[in-house]
C-alpha angles and dihedrals in degrees: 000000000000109000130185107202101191105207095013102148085061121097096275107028089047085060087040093058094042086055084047104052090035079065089055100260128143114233134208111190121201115194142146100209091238097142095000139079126236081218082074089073083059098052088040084060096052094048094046108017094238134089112224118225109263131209115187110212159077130299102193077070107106097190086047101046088050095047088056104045088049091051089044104031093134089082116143099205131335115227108202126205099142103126143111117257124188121118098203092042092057089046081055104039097017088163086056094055098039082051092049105042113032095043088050087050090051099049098044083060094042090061089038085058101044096046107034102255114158121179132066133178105195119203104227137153149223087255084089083078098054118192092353114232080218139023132251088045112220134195090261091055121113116269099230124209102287113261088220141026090251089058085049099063093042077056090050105041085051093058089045095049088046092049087053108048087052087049099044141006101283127114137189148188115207107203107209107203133173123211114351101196129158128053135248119289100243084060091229091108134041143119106321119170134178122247114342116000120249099192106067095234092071084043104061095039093054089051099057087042090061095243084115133038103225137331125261115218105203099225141333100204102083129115101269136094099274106021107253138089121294118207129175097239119196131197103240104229083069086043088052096042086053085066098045088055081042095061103033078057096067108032083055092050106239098133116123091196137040092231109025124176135203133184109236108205145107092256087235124107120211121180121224096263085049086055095045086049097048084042089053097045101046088043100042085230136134115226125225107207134131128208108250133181123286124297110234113242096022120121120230094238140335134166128169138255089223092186102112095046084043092051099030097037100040079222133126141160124256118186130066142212112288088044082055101053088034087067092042084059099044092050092049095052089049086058094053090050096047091054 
């Protein structure tokens, strides 16, 4: 098959489009290197042995967008990941991330419509459930009003991609997942942002490293055993293969809806102390952090009932926490040889 990965030479579009091409697929990536590295093209083709096609722009272009959809109108599926992603910058800058992430969205469609593309994969999150009513969260659960502006658009993107595939031919899987952590095994690919990392695992590893100074836990006085935040994490190479059985689901026509959606997730919840400790045992470091107040926009606690994805994929995760954290390390400590 054909495949547009949008944002694929971000973290987890750069290990999407590695599981892809391992299956054979030809991949066409569109980014605009806004929190991603060209050198990533470059990783992808020593893992894979091939070097993806590469478009450098911006989606929320309409012009652009268009240009590129009538020169490549022979794609097989899109699977879209290009969006911002912080929840406390889009507390901070919410029209930023509206603009960003639901024009990109429409026209994505728009181009899908006009040139008979039918298949989309849509990167959403489990932020759609907000502060769940019961744990662990599944697909029939209530999606509760988003806790940030970020979860918002992932809300929002889901009811226009739902309007459309009801209104076109167009059809789509969102894969809701919770908390994508750890790096490739091969160590040339992993979670790579620019400036100060939003997500906790870079982080930590940044932190041990002596990037940062120390590391900041948003809050100890939640609900839970120990006091601060639980969160399903899940090594991102399972995360990635979940998108390559998503879309080899559609293009061979096994859906039994037009707009399907699976939690993406371990099913286990660990809290932020539980990820420090398994972090500290598998690198043989001590962590420097202190507990500070709440972050605006986070949930208390939230992990997935991954059963449908597991019986109507044919798809679950494998590794758990330590080898998560294990390949995080790895990947950190690559980075420092290669400055």
């Amino acid at each position: 098959m054909k495949i547009l990965v949008t944002g694929g030479t971000g973290y987890i579009g750069s290990h999407t489009v590695v599981e892809l091409q391992a299956k054979g697929h030809e991949v066409i990536i569109i980014d605009n290197l806004s929190n991603s590295n060209i050198n990533v093209l470059d990783a992808i083709e020593k893992i894979s042995g091939i070097k993806p096609e590469f478009e450098n722009f911006d989606l929320a272009d309409m012009a652009k967008t268009e240009d590129f959809f009538q020169r490549n109108n022979d794609i097989d599926g899109i699977i879209h990941f290009a969006a911002f992603k912080a929840v406390g910058e889009s507390v901070d800058n919410p029209l930023m991330y509206y603009r960003n992430n639901l024009y990109s969205l429409v026209n994505i469609l728009q181009g899908m419509k006009d040139n008979s593309i039918p298949n989309l994969v849509f990167s959403s999150s489990c932020t759609v459930y907000g502060q769940p009513e019961e744990l662990p969260v599944n697909e029939e659960a209530p999606v509760q009003k988003a806790e940030s502006p970020y979860g918002n658009t992932k809300q929002i993107s889901e009811e226009v991609i739902f309007d459309t595939t009801k209104a076109s031919d167009i059809k789509a899987i969102a894969l809701r997942y919770f908390n994508p952590i750890g790096a490739h095994e091969s160590t040339e690919i992993g979670e790579l942002p620019l400036g100060v990392p939003n997500n906790l695992m870079p982080f930590i590893t940044q932190t041990a490293i002596g990037i940062r100074e120390q590391l900041s836990v948003f809050g100890d006085d939640y609900n839970t055993p120990d006091g601060t935040a639980i969160r399903d994490y899940i090594h991102v190479v399972d995360l990635a293969q979940a998108h390559v059985i998503a879309v080899e689901r559609m293009v061979n026509k096994n859906m039994k809806k037009d707009f399907e959606y699976f939690n993406l997730g371990t099913g286990n919840g660990y809290s932020v102390l539980e990820v420090i400790k398994s972090f500290e045992k598998v690198s043989e470091q001590k962590l420097n952090y202190k507990i500070v107040g709440r972050r605006a926009g986070d949930v208390e606690q939230v992990w997935a009932d991954t059963n449908f994805a597991n019986d109507e994929l044919g798809w679950k995760a494998k590794k758990n926490i330590d080898e998560m954290t294990l390949s995080a390390w790895k990947w950190e400590l690559k980075l420092q040889t290669e400055k």
